[in-house]
DRENMARMAR-597692 format. One record per residue: x, y, z of N, C-alpha, C in turn; residue number from 1. Coordinates in nm, 2 decimals, m for minus. Example, Ala and Ser with C-alpha at 12.3 -4.5 7.8 and 13.67 -1.06 7.14 Angstrom:
2
+--------+--------+--------+--------+--------+--------+--------+--------+--------+-----+
|   n.px |   n.py |   n.pz |  ca.px |  ca.py |  ca.pz |   c.px |   c.py |   c.pz | num |
+--------+--------+--------+--------+--------+--------+--------+--------+--------+-----+
|   1.32 |  m0.57 |   0.78 |   1.23 |  m0.45 |   0.78 |   1.32 |  m0.33 |   0.78 |   1 |
|   1.28 |  m0.22 |   0.71 |   1.37 |  m0.11 |   0.71 |   1.29 |   0.00 |   0.79 |   2 |
+--------+--------+--------+--------+--------+--------+--------+--------+--------+-----+
***
This chain:
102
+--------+--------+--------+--------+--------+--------+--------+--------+--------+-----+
|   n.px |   n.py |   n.pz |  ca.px |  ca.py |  ca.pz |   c.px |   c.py |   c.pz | num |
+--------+--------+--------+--------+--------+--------+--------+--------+--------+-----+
|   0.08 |  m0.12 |   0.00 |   0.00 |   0.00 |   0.00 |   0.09 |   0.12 |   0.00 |   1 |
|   0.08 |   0.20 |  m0.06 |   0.13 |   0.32 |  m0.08 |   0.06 |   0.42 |   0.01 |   2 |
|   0.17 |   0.43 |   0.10 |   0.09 |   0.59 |   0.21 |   0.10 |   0.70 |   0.16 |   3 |
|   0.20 |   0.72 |   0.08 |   0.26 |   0.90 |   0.01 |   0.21 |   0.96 |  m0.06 |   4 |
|   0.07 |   0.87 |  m0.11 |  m0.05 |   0.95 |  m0.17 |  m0.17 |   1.00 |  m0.05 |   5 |
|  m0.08 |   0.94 |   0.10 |  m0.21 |   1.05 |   0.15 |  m0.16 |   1.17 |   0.22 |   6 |
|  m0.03 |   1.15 |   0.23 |   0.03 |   1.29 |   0.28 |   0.01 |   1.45 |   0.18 |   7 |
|   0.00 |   1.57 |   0.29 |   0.00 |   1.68 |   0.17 |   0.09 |   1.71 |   0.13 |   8 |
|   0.08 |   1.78 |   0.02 |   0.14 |   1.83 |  m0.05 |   0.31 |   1.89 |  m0.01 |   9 |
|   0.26 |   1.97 |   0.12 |   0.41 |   1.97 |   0.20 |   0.47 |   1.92 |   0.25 |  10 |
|   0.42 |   1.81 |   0.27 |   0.51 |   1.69 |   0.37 |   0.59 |   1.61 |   0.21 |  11 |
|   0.57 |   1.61 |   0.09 |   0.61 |   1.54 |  m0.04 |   0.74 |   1.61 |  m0.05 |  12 |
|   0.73 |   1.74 |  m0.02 |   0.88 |   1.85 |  m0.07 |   0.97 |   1.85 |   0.02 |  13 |
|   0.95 |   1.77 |   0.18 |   1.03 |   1.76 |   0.26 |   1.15 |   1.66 |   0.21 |  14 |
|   1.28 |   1.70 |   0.19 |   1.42 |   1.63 |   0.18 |   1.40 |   1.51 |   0.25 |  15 |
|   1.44 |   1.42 |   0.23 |   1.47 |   1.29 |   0.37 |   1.60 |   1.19 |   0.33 |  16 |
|   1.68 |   1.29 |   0.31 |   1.81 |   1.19 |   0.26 |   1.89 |   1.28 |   0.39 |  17 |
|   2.02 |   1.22 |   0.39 |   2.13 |   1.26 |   0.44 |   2.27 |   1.19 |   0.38 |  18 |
|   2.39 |   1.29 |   0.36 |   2.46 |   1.23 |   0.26 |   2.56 |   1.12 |   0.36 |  19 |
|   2.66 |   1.10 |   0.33 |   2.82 |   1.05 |   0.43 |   2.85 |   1.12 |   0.52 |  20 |
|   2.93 |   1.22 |   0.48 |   2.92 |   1.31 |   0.56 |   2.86 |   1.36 |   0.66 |  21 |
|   2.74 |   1.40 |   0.60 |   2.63 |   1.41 |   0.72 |   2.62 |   1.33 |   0.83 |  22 |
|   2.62 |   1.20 |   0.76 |   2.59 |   1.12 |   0.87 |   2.73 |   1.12 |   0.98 |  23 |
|   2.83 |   1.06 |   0.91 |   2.93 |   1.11 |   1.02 |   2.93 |   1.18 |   1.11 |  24 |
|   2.84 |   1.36 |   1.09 |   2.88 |   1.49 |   1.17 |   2.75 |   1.42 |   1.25 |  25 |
|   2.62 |   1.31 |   1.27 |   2.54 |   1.31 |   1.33 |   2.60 |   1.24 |   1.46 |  26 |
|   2.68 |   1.11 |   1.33 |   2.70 |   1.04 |   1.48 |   2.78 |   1.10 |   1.57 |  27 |
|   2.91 |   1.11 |   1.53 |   2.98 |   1.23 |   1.65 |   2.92 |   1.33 |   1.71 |  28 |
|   2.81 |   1.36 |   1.68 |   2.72 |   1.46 |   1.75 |   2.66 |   1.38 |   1.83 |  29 |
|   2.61 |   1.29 |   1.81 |   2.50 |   1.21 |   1.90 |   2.60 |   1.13 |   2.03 |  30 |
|   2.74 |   1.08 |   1.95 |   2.81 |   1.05 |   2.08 |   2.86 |   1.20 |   2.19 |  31 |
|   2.90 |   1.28 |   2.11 |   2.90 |   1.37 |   2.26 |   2.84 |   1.42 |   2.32 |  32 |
|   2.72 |   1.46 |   2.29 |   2.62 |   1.46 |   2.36 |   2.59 |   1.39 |   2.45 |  33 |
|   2.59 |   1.26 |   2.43 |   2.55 |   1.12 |   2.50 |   2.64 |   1.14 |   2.65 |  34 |
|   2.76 |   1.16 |   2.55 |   2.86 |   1.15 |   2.66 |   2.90 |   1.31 |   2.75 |  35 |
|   2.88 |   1.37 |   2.70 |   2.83 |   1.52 |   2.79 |   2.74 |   1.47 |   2.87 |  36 |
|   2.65 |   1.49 |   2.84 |   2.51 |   1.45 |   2.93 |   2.54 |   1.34 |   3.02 |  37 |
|   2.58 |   1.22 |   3.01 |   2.65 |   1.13 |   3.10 |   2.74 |   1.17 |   3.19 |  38 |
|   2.85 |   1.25 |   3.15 |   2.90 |   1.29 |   3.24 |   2.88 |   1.40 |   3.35 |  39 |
|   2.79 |   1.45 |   3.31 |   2.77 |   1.58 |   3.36 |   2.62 |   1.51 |   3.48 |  40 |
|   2.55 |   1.41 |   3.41 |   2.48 |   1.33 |   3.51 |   2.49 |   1.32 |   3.63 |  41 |
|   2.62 |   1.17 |   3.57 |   2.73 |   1.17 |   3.70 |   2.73 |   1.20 |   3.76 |  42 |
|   2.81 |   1.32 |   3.73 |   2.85 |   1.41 |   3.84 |   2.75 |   1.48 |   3.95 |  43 |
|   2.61 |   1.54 |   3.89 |   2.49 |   1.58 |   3.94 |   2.44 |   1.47 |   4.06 |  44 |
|   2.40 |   1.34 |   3.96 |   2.36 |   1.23 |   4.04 |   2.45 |   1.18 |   4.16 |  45 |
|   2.60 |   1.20 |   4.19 |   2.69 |   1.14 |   4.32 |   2.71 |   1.30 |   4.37 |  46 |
|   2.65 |   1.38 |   4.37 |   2.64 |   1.54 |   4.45 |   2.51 |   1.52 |   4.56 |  47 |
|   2.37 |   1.51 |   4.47 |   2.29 |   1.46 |   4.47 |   2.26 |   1.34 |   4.57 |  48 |
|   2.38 |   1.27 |   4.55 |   2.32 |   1.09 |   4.60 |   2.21 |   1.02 |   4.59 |  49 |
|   2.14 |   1.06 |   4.45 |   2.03 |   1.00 |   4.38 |   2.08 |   0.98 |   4.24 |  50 |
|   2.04 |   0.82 |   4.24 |   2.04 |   0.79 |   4.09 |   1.98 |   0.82 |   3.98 |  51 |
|   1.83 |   0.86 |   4.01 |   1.71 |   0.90 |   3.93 |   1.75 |   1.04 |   3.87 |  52 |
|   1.83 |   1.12 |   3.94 |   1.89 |   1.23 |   3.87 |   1.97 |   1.23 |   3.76 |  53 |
|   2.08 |   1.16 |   3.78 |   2.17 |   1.12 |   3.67 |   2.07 |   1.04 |   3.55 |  54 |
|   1.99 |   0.99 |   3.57 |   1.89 |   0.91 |   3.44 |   1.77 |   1.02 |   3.38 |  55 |
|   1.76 |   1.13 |   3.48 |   1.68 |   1.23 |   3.43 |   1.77 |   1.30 |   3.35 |  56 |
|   1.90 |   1.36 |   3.38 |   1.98 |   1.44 |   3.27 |   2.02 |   1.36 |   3.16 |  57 |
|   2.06 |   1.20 |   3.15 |   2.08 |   1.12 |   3.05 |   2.00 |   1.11 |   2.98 |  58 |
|   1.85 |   1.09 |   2.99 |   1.73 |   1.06 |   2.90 |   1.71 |   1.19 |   2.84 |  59 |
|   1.71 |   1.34 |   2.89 |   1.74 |   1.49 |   2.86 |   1.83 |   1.48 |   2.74 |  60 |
|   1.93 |   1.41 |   2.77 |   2.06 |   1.43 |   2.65 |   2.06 |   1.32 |   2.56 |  61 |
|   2.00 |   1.22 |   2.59 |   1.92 |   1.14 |   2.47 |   1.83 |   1.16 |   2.35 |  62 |
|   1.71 |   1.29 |   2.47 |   1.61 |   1.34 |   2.33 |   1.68 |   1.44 |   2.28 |  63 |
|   1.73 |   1.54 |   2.32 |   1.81 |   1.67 |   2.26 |   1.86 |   1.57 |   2.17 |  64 |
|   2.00 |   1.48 |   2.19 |   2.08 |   1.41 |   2.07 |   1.97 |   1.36 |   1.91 |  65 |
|   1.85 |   1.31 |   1.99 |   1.75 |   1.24 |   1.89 |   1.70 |   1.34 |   1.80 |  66 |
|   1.62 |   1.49 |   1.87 |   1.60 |   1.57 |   1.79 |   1.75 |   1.68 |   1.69 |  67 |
|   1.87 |   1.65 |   1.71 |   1.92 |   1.72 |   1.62 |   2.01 |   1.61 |   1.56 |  68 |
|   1.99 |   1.51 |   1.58 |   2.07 |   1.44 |   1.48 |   1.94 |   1.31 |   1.42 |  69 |
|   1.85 |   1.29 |   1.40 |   1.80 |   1.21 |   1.32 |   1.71 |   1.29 |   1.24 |  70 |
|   1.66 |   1.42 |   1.21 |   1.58 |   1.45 |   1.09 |   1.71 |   1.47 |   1.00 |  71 |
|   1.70 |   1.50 |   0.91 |   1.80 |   1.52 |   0.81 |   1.86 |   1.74 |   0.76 |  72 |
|   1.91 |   1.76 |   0.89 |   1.88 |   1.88 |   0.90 |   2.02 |   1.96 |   0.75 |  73 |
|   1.95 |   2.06 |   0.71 |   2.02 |   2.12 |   0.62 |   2.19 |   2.07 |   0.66 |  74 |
|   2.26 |   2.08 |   0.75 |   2.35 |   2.08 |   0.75 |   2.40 |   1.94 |   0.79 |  75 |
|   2.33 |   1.84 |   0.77 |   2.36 |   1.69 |   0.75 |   2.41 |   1.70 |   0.55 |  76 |
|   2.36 |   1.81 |   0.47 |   2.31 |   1.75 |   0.34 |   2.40 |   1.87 |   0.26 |  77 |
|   2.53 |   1.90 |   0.28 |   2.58 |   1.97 |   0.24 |   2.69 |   1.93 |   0.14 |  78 |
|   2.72 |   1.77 |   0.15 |   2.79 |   1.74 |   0.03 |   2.68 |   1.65 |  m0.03 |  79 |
|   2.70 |   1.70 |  m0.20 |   2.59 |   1.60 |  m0.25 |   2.66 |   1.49 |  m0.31 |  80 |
|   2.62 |   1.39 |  m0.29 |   2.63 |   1.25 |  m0.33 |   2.67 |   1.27 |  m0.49 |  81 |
|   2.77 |   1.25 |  m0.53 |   2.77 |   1.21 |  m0.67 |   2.77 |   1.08 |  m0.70 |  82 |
|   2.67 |   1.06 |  m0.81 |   2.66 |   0.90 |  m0.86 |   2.73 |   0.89 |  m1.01 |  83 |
|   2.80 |   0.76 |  m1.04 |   2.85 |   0.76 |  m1.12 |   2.79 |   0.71 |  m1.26 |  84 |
|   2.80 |   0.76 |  m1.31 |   2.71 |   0.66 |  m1.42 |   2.71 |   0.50 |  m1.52 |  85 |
|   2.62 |   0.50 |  m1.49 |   2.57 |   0.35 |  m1.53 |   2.65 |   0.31 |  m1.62 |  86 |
|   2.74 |   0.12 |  m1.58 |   2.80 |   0.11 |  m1.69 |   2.76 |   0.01 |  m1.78 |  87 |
|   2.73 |   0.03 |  m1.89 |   2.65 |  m0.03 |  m2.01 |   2.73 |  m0.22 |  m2.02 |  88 |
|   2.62 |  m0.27 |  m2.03 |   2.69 |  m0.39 |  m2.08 |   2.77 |  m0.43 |  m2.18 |  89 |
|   2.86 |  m0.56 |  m2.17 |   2.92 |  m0.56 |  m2.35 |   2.85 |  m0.59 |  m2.47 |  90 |
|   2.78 |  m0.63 |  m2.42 |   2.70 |  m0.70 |  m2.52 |   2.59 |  m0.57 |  m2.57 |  91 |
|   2.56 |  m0.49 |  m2.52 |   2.44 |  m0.39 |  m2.55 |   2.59 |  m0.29 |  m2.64 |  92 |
|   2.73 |  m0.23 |  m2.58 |   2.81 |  m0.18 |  m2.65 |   2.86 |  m0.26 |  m2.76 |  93 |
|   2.85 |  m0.41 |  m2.78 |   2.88 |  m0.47 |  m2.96 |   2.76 |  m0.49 |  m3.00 |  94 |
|   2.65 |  m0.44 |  m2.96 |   2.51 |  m0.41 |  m3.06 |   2.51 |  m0.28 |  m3.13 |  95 |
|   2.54 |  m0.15 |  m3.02 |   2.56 |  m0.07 |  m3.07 |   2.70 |   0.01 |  m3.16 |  96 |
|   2.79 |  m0.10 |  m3.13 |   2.90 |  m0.06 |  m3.27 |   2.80 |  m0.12 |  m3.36 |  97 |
|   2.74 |  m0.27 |  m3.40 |   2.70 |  m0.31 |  m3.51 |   2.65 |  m0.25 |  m3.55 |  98 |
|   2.56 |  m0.18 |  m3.52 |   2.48 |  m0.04 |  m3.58 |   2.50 |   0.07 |  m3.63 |  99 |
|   2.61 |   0.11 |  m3.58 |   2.69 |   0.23 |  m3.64 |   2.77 |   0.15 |  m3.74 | 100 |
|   2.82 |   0.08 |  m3.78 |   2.87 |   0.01 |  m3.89 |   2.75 |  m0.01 |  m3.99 | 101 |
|   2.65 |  m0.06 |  m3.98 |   2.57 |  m0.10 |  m4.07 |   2.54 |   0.10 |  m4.13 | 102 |
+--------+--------+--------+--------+--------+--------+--------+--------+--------+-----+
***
């Protein structure tokens, strides 16, 4: 079943790629974050001497991480993917010399 004929019009013109690159700058983004927030937990949570603290700043630095690194934000998509072009078979390239000879 095809859903993308029930979405509007503006949800069709939304991007949803992200190139190499991009992806790279997400993950390292999503690991420091992880690990900022972790550490900074930590530290909160053994000041504190409650656990539930350090899991409230981690799950905090979890969604932040989620919202800036999984949509495909402009600057995920700044190198564009070049594809190379298709390489013709041999057999389609000795049909089409025959042809130009005839």
């Amino acid at each position: 079943m095809d859903l993308e004929r029930f979405l509007p019009e503006a949800f069709k013109k939304v991007p949803l790629h992200m190139d190499f690159e991009g992806q790279k700058r997400a993950e390292r983004l999503f690991q420091v974050i992880i690990l900022v927030f972790g550490v900074v937990g930590f530290g909160w949570g053994y000041i504190c001497q409650q656990f539930s603290q350090t899991m409230y700043i981690l799950i905090a630095g979890f969604i932040l991480s989620c919202l800036l690194t999984l949509p495909p934000w402009p600057m995920f998509r700044r190198m564009n993917i070049v594809w190379q072009k298709s390489v013709e078979t041999v057999e389609s390239t000795d049909q089409q010399k025959a042809k130009k000879k005839k």
